[in-house]
N, C-alpha and C positions, 0 to 999 in steps of 0.2 A: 504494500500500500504506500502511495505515495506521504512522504509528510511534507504538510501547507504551512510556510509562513502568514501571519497575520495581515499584514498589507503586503500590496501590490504595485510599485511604482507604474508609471508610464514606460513604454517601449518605446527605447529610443535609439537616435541612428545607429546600432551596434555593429550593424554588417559592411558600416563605411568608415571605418576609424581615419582621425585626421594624419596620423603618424604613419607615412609611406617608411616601406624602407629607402636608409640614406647610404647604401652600399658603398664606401667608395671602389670603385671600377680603376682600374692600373690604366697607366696607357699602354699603348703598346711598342714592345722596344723587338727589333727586329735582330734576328742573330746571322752572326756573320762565320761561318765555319772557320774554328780555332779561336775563337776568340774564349778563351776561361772565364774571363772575366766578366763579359758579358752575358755567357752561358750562365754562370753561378747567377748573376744576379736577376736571369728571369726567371729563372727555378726557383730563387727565395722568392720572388713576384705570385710565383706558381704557389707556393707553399703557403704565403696568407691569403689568398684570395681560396684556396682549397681548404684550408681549417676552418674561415669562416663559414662555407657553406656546409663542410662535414656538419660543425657546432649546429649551425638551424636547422637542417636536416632531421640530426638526433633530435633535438626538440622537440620536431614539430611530429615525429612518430611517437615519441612521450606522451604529448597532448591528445595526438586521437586515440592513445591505449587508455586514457582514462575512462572514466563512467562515470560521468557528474549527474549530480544528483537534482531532482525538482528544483528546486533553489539556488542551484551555483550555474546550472545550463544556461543560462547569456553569457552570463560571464567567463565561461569555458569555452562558449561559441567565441565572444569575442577575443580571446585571446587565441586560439586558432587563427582566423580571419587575418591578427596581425604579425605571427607568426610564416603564413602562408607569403605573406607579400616581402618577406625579409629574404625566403628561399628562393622567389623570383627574382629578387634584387641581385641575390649572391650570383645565380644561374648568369644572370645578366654578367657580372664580374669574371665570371669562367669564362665566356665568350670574348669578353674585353682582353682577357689577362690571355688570349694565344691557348690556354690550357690543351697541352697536346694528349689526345686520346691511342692506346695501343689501338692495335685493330679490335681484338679479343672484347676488350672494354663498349668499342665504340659499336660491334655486335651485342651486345647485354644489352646497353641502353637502348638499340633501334628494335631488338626485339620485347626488349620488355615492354615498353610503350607501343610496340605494333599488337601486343598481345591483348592490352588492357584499354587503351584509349577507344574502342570499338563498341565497347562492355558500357561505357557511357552513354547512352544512345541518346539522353535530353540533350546533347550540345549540339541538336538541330541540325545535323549532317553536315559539318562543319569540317568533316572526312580528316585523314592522316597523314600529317605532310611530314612524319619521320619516317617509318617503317618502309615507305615504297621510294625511296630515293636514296640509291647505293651509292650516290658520286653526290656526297658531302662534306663538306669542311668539316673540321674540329669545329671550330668558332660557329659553322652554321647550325651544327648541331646543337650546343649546347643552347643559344638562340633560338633555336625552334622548340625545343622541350623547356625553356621558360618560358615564350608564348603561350604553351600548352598546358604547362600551369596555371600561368595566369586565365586560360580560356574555361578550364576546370572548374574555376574557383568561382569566375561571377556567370559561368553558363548553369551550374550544377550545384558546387556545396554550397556557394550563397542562396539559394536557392531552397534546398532545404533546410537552411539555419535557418529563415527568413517563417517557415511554415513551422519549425518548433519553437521555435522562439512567439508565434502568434498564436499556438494553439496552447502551448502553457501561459500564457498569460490569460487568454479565453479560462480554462480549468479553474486557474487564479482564483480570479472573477469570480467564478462560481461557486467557489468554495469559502470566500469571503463573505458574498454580500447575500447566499443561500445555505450550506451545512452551519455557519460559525453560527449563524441567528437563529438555526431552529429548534436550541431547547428553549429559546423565551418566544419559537411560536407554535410549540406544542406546550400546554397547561392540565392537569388533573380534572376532570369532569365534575357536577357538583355532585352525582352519589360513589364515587370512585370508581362505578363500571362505565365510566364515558369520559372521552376525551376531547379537549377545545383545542381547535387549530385555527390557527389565523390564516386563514386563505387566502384571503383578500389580500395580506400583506407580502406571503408568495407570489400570490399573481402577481403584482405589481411589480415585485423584481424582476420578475423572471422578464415582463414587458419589457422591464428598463434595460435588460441585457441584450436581451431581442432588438432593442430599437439599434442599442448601442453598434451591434453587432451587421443588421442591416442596412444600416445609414438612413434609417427613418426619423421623420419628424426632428429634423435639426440636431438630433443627438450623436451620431457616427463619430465612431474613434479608432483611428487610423490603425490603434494597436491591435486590432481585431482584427486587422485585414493580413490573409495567411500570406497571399501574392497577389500581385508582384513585392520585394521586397518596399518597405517604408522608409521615405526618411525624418518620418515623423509631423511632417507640416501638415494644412488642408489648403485645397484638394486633395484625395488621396492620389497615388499615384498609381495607374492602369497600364492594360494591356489587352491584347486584342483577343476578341472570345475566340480564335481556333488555341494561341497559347495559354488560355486559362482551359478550354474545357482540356487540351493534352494533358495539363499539370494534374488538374481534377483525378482524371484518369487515373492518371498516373501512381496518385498518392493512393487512390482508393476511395475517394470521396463522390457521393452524387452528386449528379448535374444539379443538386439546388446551391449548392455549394456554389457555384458560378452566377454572383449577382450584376447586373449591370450599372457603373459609375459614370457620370461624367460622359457618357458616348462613348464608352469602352467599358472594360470589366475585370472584373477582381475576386479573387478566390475566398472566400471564410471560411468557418468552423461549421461543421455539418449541425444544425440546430434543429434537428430533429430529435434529442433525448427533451430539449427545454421544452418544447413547443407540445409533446405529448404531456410533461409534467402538467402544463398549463392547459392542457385539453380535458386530461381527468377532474383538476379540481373544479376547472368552467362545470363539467358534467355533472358534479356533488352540489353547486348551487352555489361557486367559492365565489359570487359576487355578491354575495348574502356579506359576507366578512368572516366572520367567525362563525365558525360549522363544530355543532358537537357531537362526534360521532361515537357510538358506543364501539367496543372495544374492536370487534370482528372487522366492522368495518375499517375502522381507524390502520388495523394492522393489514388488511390489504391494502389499502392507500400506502402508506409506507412500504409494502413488498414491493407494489410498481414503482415508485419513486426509487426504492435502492436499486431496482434493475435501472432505471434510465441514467440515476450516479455510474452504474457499472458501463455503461455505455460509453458515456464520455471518458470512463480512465481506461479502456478497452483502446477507444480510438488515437488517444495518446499517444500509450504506447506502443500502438503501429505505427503512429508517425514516425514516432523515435527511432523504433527497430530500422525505418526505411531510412531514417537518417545516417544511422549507422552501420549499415550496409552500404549506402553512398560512402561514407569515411572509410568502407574495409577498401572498396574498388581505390580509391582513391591513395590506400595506405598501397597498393601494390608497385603501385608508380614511385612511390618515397622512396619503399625498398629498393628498388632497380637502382633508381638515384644513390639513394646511402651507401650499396653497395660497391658500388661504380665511385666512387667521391673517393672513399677509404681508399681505394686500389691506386688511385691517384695520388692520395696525401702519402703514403705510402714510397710510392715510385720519388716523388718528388724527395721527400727527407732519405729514399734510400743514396740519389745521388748527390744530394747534399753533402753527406757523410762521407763518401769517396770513396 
């Protein structure tokens, strides 16, 4: 079972952090056969621009072996996010810095990424421009597999951070301003075999989440909305109904999930467990206010109700799983990289050493 903290701040720009990476990139010094001196000093050129990216590398496989918990998942999303743009940064520095690939090496990487970049299939056929081109540069290659990162990151895992990062805030919500309230809106009945429930005061939430959630009646918040990613302001920010109902799809969600903004559209939180809650009490009479229902009753009402709670933490944590599956695909690519990096840091300090 998940455990809720008590409030919920706002979602905010999390998936755009202002802090790019500041890689410094070498220039490039061109070597002249026999020259030692200049050899040595590209090879130590080769050696920090290699350790730095080794160092990000490991990190950023560190960061997705985690499993953050209801509460720490933004903030573990966002540090990834900033993470990922350091590793592109560094990629970029390998290309800058000449980093000369063996052959052996420069097979791992064109195959590892010919293996897995395919396996991504949301990056909109955006096709593989390492794997099918045998007559490439060191420098082009490593260039092209930082693009490819970088393409990853805001075609794909921003993408899914963007939907668990909106779908636990959604849960939040839910679990603030409906479970935290409701032993002061269920009360003892007046001969002890009946119970008083505030209805009226449920329905009314649950509207207010509804509204929230739907962008009706002037209430909409942006934190609600699963995709396209937010940067927090209003209007929200859309995209076109064939890229929402794909994502829809995708994620597992119904087409109601796909509401229309603005002359374009945007993905929510499936509110179909809210909208039944608020269907059975309308059905008990829950615009009366307070309904006092003897025992039998009262305790079906609550068995539906904790099915449709079960529902929303059901769908959660399919997000998340899918979230997480995105990060394994994604962790494949790292390794090739990590693997490939060391073999280099390696080579380099071995001729260092003489």
């Amino acid at each position: 079972m998940f455990s809720i903290s008590n409030t919920t701040p706002p979602r905010t720009s999390q998936l755009n952090p202002t802090e790019k990476s500041q890689t410094t990139v070498a220039p490039e010094v061109r070597l002249e056969a026999g020259s030692e001196k200049k050899e040595g000093g590209h090879h130590g050129m080769h050696l920090s621009a290699l350790q730095y990216a080794d160092s990000k590398v490991k990190q950023l496989l560190t960061l997705n072996g985690d499993r953050p918990t209801l509460e720490t998942m933004n903030e573990k999303i966002n540090e990834r996010v900033l993470t990922r743009q350091h590793v592109e940064g560094a990629l970029k520095s390998l290309a800058s810095s000449n980093v000369v690939l063996a052959e052996e090496q420069k097979q791992q990487l064109q195959q590892g990424f010919g293996d897995n970049l395919p396996k991504l299939s949301m990056l909109n056929g955006g096709g593989n421009a390492i794997s099918g081109r045998a007559m490439m540069s060191d420098a082009e290659l490593w260039e092209k597999i930082s693009d490819s990162i970088g393409n990853i990151n805001n075609s794909y895992l921003k993408m899914y951070e963007s939907v668990v990062e909106g779908y636990t805030y959604f849960y939040q919500k839910f679990s603030e301003k409906i479970l935290a309230k409701m032993g002061s809106w269920v009360q003892p009945g007046k001969d002890g075999n009946s119970v008083k429930l505030s209805a009226g005061e449920i329905m009314n939430t649950l509207w207010g989440i509804l509204n929230a959630c739907k962008g009706d009646k002037g209430t909409e918040d942006p934190s609600y909305v699963l995709l396209p990613p937010q940067s927090g302001g209003s209007p929200v920010e859309t995209f076109s109904k064939a890229e929402a109902d794909m994502w829809a799809a995708e994620l597992g969600l119904p087409s109601s999930c796909v509401q229309q903004r603005n002359g374009n559209y945007v993905v929510i939180p499936d509110l179909t467990p809210l909208e039944t809650m608020l269907t059975e009490l309308q059905n008990m009479g829950g615009y009366n206010g307070i309904l006092e229902l003897d025992n039998a009753k009262y305790q079906a009402w609550q068995a539906g109700f904790k099915s449709q709670e079960e529902n929303l933490k059901t769908t959660l944590q399919t997000l998340t799983q899918k979230y997480s599956n995105a990060n394994s695909l994604y962790d494949n690519l790292v390794k090739v990289l990590s693997s490939t990096i060391s073999s280099c840091l390696e080579t380099a300090k071995s001729f260092l050493q003489g």
